[in-house]
N, C-alpha and C positions, 0 to 999 in steps of 0.2 A: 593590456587592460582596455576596455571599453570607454569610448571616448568621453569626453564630459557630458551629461546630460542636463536640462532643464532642474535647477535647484528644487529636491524634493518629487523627483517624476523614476518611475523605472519604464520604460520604453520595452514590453514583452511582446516578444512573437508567440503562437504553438506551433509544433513540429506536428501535423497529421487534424483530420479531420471526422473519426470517428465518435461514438457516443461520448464517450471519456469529455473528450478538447471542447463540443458542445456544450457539455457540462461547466467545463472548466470557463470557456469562454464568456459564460452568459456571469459568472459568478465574480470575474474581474471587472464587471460594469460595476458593484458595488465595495470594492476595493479604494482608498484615498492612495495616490500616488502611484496606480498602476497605470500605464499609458496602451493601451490597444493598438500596436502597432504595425504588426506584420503577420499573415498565416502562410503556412508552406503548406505543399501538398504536393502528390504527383503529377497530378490533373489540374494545372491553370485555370480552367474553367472552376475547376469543384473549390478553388483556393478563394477565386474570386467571390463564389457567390457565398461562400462561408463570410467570410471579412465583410460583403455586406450585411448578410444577416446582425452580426455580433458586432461591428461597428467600428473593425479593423482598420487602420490602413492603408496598407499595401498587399499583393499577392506574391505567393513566390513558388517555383513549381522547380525549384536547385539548392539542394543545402550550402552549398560552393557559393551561394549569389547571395543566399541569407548569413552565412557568418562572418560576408567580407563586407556587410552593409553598417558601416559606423553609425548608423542610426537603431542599429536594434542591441539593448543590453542584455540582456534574459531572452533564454528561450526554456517554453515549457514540451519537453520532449513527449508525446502520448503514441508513437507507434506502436507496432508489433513488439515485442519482449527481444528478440533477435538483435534489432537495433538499436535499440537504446545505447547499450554500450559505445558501438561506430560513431554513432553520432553526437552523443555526449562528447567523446573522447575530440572527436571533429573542434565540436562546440569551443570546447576550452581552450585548445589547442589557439582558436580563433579569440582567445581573450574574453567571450561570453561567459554569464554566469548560466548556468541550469540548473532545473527543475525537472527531475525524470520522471515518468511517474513508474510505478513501481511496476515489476520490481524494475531493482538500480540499473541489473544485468540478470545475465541467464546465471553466474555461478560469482562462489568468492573471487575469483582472480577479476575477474571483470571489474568486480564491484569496487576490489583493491586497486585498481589501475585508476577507475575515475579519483578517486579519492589522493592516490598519489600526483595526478597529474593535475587537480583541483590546486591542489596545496601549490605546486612547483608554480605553478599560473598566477595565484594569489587572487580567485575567482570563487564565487559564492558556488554553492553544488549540493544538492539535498536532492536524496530521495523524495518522493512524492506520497510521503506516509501520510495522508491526511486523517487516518484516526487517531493518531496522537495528538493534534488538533485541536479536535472533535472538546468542546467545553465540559459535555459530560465525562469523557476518558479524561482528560485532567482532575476532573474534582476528585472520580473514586480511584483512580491511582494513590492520589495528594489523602483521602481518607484511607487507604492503606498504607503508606507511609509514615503516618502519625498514628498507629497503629489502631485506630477505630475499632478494626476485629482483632486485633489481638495477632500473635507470631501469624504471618501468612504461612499454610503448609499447602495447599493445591490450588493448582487454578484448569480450568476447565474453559477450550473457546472451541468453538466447530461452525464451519460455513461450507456448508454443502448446495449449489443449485444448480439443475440442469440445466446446460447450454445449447439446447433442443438441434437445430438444423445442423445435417452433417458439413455443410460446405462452407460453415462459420469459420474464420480465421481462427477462432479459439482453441478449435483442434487442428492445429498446422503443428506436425513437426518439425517443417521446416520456419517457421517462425518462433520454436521453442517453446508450444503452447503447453501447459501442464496445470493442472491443478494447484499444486505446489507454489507455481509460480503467482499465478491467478490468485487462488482463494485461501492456499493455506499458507502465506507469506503472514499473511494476517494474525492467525491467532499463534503462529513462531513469534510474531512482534512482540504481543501479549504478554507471552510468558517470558521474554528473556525483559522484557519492560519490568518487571514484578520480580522475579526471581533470578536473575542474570543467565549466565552462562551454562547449561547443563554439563554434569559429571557424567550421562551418560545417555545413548538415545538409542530406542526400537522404533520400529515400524514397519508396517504394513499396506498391503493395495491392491492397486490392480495398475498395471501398465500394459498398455498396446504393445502390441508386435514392431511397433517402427519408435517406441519411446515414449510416446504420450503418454503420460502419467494421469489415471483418472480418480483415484480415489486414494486417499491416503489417510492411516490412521496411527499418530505419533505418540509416543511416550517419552517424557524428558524427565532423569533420574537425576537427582540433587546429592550429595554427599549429606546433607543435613537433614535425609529425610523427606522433604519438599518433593513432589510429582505434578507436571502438566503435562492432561489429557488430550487431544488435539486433533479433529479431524478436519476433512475436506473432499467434497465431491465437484466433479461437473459432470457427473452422467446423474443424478439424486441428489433429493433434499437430504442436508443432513442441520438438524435443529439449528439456526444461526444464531444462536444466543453464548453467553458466554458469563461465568461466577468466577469469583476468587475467595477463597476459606481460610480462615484463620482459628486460631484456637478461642475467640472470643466472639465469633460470626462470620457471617456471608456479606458477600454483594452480589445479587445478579443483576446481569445487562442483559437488557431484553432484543428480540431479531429487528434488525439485524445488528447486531452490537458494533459492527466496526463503526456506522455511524446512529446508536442512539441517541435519541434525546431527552432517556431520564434511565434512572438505574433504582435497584432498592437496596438498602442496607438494613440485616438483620444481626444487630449488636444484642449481645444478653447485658452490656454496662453491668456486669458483674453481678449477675442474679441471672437463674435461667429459670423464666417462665415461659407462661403460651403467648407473650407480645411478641415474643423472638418471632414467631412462628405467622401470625395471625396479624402484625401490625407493624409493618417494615418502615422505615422511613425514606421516603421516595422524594428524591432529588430530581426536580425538571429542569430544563434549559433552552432557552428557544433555539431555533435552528436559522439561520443562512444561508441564504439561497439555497442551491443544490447540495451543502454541505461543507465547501472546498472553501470559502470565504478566508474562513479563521486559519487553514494555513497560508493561503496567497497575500493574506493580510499580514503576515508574520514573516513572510520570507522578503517581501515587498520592504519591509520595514528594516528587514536588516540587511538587504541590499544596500537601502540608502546609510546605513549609518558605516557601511564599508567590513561587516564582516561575512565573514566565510563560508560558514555554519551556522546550524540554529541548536542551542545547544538543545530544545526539545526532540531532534533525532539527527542529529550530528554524524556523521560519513565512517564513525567506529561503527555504530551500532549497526547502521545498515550492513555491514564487513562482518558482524559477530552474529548477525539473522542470519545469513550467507552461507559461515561456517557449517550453522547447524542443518540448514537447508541442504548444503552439501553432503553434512551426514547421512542425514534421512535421504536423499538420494540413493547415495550407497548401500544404506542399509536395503530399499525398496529392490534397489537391481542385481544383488548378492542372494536376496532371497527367491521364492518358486513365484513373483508376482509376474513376470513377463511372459505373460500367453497374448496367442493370436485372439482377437477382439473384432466383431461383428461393426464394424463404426457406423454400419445407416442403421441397423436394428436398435443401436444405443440409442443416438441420435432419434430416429422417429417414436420411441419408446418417451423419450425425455421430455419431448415436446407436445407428448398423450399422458400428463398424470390421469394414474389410476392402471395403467396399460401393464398387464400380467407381464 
């Protein structure tokens, strides 16, 4: 276990210093009991002048140097996809709590490894879901729940955006880059958040010649009826908005939904007129910082109170997105979607909308 800290303080490092940890970093300045403590990075140099920027610290350019440092409790992991798992597992192993950011790992097993070796450790460990977070995702979840629209039977989320230059880590098969992973982790969340566990899944895409998965488009089959629709690009836009339908109305969430900051609900309250249609009731919320606030706030908080988990996306769920992700894998590489793939023609096309 990580050694005593300062009454009420969590001591965080971040594991990596791209856009993400920038984000992440600037958004723990307004956090109460997070302590800015350490960045790691491959490049000492680039570790250092991070931790200046954001107001870190220490530098650290060895995972080996950062989990044997009894001054650091948390760390928020934001590498490549490939790693997370290694170095979570690293992490815990070392009595650290973490914060991966998503995904957890590259497949279930990964996912189920951190989660069992979280538990054995008796260490905090969450995915890095932050739109479940998100103050808007909580309300119109919490208004489908109490059933606002009436039975939920579809929900509908898709986050398609080109990832333009070819030599983006994004497209690394050897860092496990995918769409899937990336952009369609997200509205898997969605629907298994609202409708649980699917009875049964299709899909569809396009996968490179070496595995990268670019486009995918999901269907999850419910035994009760219930279907979510579900796409994801990084070579195209695909609408990044997302609804949930019930027999009594809609909600939609406007782009990009994973983190909006207002939503509409179209209830008939048991009369169907043209209000349904024509006069939604639009829920707003302000936003925080870059977004990440309300979970580092969250997780920050139940660090210090000594648990594990947050039950808001607690280490099943991220194991039960995984399964289905595993599916929809299967299903993507079982079917005719693995052709050989043009990667600069994609790429220079992605980063020209409009380009034929």
């Amino acid at each position: 276990m990580p050694d005593p800290r300062p009454l009420g303080e969590v001591r965080w490092a971040i594991a990596a210093t791209g856009d993400v940890s920038r984000q992440v970093a600037s958004d723990f300045a307004a956090v109460p009991g997070a302590r800015r403590a350490a960045v790691l990075s491959r490049d000492v140099a680039r570790a250092r002048a991070f931790a200046d920027e954001f107001d870190f610290s220490r530098a650290f350019d060895s995972l080996d140097d950062l989990v044997a440092d009894p001054q650091i409790d948390a760390i928020y992991i934001a590498t490549p996809h490939a790693l997370h798992a290694p170095m979570a597992l690293q992490a815990i192993a070392a009595g650290k709590h973490v914060l991966v950011e998503k995904p957890l790992g590259v497949n279930a097993a990964e996912a189920r490894q951190i989660a069992e070796a979280a538990h054995r450790q008796g260490v905090f460990a969450m995915e890095a879901m932050w739109m479940k977070f998100n103050p808007a995702f909580r309300a119109f979840t919490d208004q489908v729940r109490t059933g606002r629209i009436g039975e939920i039977r579809t929900v509908r989320g898709c986050f398609g955006l080109p990832f333009g230059a070819a030599d983006s880590p994004r497209w690394s098969a050897e860092r496990a880059s995918s769409t899937l992973l990336d952009q369609g982790i997200y509205p898997v969340t969605l629907a298994l958040e609202l409708l649980g566990a699917p009875d049964g899944v299709t899909a569809d895409g396009r996968i490179r010649s070496d595995g990268v998965n670019l486009t995918t488009y999901v269907t999850l089959r419910y035994d009760g009826g219930q279907v979510a629709q579900l796409a994801a690009s990084m070579v195209e836009f695909i609408d990044p908005t997302a609804s949930v339908s019930g027999t009594a109305g809609w909600i939609t969430i406007p782009a990009p939904f994973i983190r909006a900051s207002q939503f509409a609900t179209h209830a008939t309250d048991g009369a169907l007129t043209g209000a349904v249609f024509s006069s939604p009731e639009v829920s707003r919320f302000d936003r925080e910082g870059n977004g990440y606030v309300p979970m580092l706030r969250a997780v920050t908080e139940a660090i210090l109170c000594g648990d594990t988990e947050h039950e808001w996306h607690p280490l099943r769920a991220s194991v039960e997105v995984f399964d289905v992700l595993d599916e929809i894998r299967s299903a993507l590489t079982s079917s005719t979607n693995a052709v050989p793939t043009d990667l600069q023609s994609i790429a220079d096309k992605a980063s020209r909308p409009g380009t034929p």
